[in-house]
LOKE-345287 format. One record per residue (C-alpha): x negated, y, z; residue in one letter; residue number from 1. Coordinates in steps of 0.001 Angstrom, whole numbers. Each point is the difference from the previous one (the first is absolute). Example, Ala and Ser with C-alpha at 12.3 -4.5 7.8 and 13.67 -1.06 7.14 Angstrom:
BEGIN
-12300 -4500 7800 A 1 .
-1370 3440 -660 S 2 .
***
This chain:
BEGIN
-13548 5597 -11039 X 1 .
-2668 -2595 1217 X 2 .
-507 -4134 -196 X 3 .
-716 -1646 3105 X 4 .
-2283 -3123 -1155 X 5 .
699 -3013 2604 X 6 .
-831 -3633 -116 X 7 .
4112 -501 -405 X 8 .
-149 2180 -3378 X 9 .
72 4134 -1237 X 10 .
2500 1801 2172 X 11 .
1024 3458 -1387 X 12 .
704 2799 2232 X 13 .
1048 3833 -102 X 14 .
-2134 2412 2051 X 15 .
-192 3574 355 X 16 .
-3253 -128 2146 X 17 .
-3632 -1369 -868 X 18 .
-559 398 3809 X 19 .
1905 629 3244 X 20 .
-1533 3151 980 X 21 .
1338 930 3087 X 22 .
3957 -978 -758 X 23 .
1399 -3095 549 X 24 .
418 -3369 -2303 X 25 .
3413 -563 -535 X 26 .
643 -3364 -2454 X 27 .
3617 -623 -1294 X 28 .
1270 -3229 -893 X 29 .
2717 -685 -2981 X 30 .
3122 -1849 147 X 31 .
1464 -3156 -1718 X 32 .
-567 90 -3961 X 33 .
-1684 3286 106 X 34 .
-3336 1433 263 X 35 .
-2152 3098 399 X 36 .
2209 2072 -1951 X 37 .
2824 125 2709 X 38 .
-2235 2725 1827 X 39 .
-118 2263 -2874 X 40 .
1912 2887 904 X 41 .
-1742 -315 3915 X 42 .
-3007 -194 -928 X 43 .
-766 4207 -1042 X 44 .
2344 838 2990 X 45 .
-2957 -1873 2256 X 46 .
-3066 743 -1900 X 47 .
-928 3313 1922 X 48 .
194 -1958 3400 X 49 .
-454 -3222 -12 X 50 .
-2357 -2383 -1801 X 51 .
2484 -2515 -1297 X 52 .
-503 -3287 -2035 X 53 .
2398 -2073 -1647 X 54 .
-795 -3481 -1525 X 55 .
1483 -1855 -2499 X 56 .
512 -3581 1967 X 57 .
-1344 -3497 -1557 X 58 .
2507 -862 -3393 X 59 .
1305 3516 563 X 60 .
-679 3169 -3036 X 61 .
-4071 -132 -564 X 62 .
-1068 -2372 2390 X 63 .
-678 -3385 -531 X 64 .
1269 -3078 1488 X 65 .
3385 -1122 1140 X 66 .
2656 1351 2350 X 67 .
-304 -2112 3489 X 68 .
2835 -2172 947 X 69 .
-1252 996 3840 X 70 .
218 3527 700 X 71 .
-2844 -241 2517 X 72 .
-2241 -1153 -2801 X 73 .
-551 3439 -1174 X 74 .
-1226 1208 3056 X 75 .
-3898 -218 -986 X 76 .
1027 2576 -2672 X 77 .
451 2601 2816 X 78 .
-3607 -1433 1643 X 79 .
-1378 1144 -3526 X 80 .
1069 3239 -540 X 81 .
-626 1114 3738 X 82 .
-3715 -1236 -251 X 83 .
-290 983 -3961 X 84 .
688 3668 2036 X 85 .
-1947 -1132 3265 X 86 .
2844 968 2077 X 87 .
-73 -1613 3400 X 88 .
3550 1608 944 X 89 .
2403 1261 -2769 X 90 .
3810 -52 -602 X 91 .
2031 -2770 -1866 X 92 .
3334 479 -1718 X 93 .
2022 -1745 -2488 X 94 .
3116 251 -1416 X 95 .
2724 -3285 -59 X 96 .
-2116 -2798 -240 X 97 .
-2678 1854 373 X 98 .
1682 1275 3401 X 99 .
92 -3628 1064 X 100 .
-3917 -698 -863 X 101 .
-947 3453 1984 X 102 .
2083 -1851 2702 X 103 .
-2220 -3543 -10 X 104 .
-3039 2161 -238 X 105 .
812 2121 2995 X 106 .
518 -3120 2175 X 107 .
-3445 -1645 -790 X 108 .
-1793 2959 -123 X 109 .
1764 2810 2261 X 110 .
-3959 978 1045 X 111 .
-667 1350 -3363 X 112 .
3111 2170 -312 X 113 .
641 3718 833 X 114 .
3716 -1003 -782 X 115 .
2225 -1850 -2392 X 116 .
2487 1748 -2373 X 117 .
3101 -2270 -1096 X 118 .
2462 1165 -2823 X 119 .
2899 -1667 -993 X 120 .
-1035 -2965 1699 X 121 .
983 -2192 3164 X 122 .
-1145 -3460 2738 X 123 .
1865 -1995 -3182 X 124 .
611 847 -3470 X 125 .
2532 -2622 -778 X 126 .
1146 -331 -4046 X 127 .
3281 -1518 -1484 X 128 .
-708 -3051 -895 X 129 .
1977 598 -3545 X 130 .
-2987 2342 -691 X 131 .
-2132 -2539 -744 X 132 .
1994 -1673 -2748 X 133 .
647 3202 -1517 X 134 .
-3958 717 -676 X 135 .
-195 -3325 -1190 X 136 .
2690 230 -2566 X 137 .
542 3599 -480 X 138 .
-3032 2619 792 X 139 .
798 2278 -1973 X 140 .
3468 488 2025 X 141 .
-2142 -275 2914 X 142 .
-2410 2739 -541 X 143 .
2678 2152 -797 X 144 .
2463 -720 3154 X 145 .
-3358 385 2208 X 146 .
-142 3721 -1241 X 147 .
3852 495 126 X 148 .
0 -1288 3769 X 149 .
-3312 1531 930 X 150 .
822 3730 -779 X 151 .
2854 2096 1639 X 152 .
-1028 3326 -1376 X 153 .
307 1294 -3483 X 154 .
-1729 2916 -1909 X 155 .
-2521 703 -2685 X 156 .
-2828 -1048 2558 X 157 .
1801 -2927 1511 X 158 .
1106 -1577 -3476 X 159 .
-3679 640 -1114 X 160 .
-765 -2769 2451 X 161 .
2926 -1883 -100 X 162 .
-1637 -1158 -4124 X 163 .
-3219 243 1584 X 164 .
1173 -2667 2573 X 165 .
1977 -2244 -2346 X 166 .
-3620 -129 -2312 X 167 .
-1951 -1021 2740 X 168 .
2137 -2598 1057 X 169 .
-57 -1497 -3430 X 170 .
-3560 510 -423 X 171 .
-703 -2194 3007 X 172 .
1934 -2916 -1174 X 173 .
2991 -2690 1233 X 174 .
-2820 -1584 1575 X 175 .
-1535 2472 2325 X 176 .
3666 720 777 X 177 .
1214 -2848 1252 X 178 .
-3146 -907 1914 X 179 .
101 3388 1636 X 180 .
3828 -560 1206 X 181 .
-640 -3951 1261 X 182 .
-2975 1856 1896 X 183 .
2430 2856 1271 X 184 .
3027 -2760 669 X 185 .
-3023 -1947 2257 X 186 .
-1415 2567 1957 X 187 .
844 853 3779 X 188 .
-1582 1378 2909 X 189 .
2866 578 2162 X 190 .
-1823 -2032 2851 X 191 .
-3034 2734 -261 X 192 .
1117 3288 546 X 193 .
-1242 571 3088 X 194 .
-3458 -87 -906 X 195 .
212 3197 -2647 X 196 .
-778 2301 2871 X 197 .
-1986 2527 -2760 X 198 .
1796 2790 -1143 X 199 .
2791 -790 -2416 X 200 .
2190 2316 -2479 X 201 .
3122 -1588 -1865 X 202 .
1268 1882 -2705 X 203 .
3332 -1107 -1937 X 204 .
2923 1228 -2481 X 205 .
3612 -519 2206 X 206 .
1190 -1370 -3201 X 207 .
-2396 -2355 -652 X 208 .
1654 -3338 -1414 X 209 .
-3081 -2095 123 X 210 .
-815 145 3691 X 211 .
2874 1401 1595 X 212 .
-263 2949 2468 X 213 .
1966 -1957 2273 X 214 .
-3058 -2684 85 X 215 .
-2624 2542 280 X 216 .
1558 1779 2696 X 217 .
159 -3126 2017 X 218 .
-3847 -1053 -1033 X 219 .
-640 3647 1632 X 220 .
1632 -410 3202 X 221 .
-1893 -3190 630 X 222 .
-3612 1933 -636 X 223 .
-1917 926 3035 X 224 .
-1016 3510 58 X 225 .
-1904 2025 -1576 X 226 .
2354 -133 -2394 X 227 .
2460 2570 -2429 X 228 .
2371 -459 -2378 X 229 .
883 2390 -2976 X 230 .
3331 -435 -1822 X 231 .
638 1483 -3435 X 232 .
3615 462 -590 X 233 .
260 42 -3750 X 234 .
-2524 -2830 -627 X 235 .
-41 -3364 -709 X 236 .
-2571 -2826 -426 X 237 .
-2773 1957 -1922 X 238 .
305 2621 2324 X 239 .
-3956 1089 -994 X 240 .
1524 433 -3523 X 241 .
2955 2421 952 X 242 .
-1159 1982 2824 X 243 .
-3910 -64 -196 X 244 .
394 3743 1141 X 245 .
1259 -854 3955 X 246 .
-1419 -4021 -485 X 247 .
-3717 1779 -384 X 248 .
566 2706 2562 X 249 .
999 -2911 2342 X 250 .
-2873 -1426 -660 X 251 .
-2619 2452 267 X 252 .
1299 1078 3558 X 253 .
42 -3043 1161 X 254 .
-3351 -1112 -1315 X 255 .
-1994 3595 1263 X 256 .
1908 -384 2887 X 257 .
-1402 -3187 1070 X 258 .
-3525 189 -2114 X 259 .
***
């Protein structure tokens, strides 16, 4: 657990490396109202691997500032990290909105990526537009139909997270939020596909309600290759949450694979 000091304010990230070594920089980017703590039950399954680093985005858990109304304004974040590590080539990932930032990221900077992971996440991450009145006027019944709609599973593990979830989401505020979804309802880049010619893995839950599977599938079959797609049958949204088991496999094959 490290602060990254910028001239935009302290960002917090988790590590599990002071140095690369010889394995590969993987950096994982949270979804909408969430932060670090999403990659919690990941993050020992990779540790042996894979150095991995997860930051807490601006107005997100530790880090200072406020949540960007323009997803592509938290690209310099990823700039950071990757030079905080001097890493001239590593791996980006992210999970929901994070998924969508790995996406902008990968079109400006395709030379600096070994590949692109994208969970739960599609080309447009459209939200009702009833959501927004509900954060305004009722959070409390929003962080709690977030959790309800992100998880599929249930168990002692997967309810563990499900109150782990729900806290975060209150922790980060109404405001965070709603800025997070009017940045998720604004971003596209159906016109760019073409140019993510890097490696690529999707991962997803089939019953996701958030981002349907439907709407991945599609984003998928408009991807150039190199590209794969892993679908987890049980899972929903916070896929990372209910199968970290098969989500960090996934990931460490694909990442060795192509490192």
């Amino acid at each position: 657990m490290s602060w990254l000091l910028t001239d935009k304010g302290k960002i917090y990230f988790r590590s599990n490396t002071d140095q690369l070594e010889d394995r590969p920089l993987l950096i994982l980017l949270h979804g909408a109202g969430s932060d670090s703590r999403v990659w919690t039950a990941l993050f020992p399954l990779l540790k042996e691997d894979i150095s991995v680093v997860t930051p807490d985005l601006p107005g997100h858990g530790k880090s200072e500032g406020k949540a960007a109304s323009d997803l592509s304004e938290y690209l310099w974040i990823v700039d950071a990290l990757s030079e905080e590590f001097r890493a001239e080539k590593f791996f980006l990932g992210g999970h929901s909105m994070g998924g969508a930032i790995t996406l902008l990221y990968s079109i400006k900077n395709r030379e600096k990526l070994m590949g692109s992971i994208i969970i739960a996440s599609s080309s447009t991450l459209p939200v009702n537009p009833q959501l927004f009145d509900v954060i305004q006027n009722n959070f409390e019944l929003t962080a709690s139909l977030s959790t309800q709609f992100s998880f599929s599973k249930s168990g002692e593990d997967v309810d563990f997270y499900r109150e782990m979830t729900t806290q975060m989401i209150k922790e980060n505020g109404s405001e965070t939020l709603y800025i997070d979804m009017k940045a998720c309802d604004n971003y596209s880049v159906e016109k760019e596909l073409n140019t993510l010619t890097m490696p690529k893995l999707l991962l997803a839950g089939e019953k996701d309600r958030m981002v349907s599977i439907k709407n991945i599938e599609e984003f998928y079959s408009q991807l150039p290759d190199p590209k794969e797609l892993k679908i987890f049958s049980e899972a929903g949204h916070m896929v990372i949450l209910e199968e970290p088991e098969g989500v960090s496999s996934a990931i460490k094959k694909f990442v060795l694979s192509a490192h």
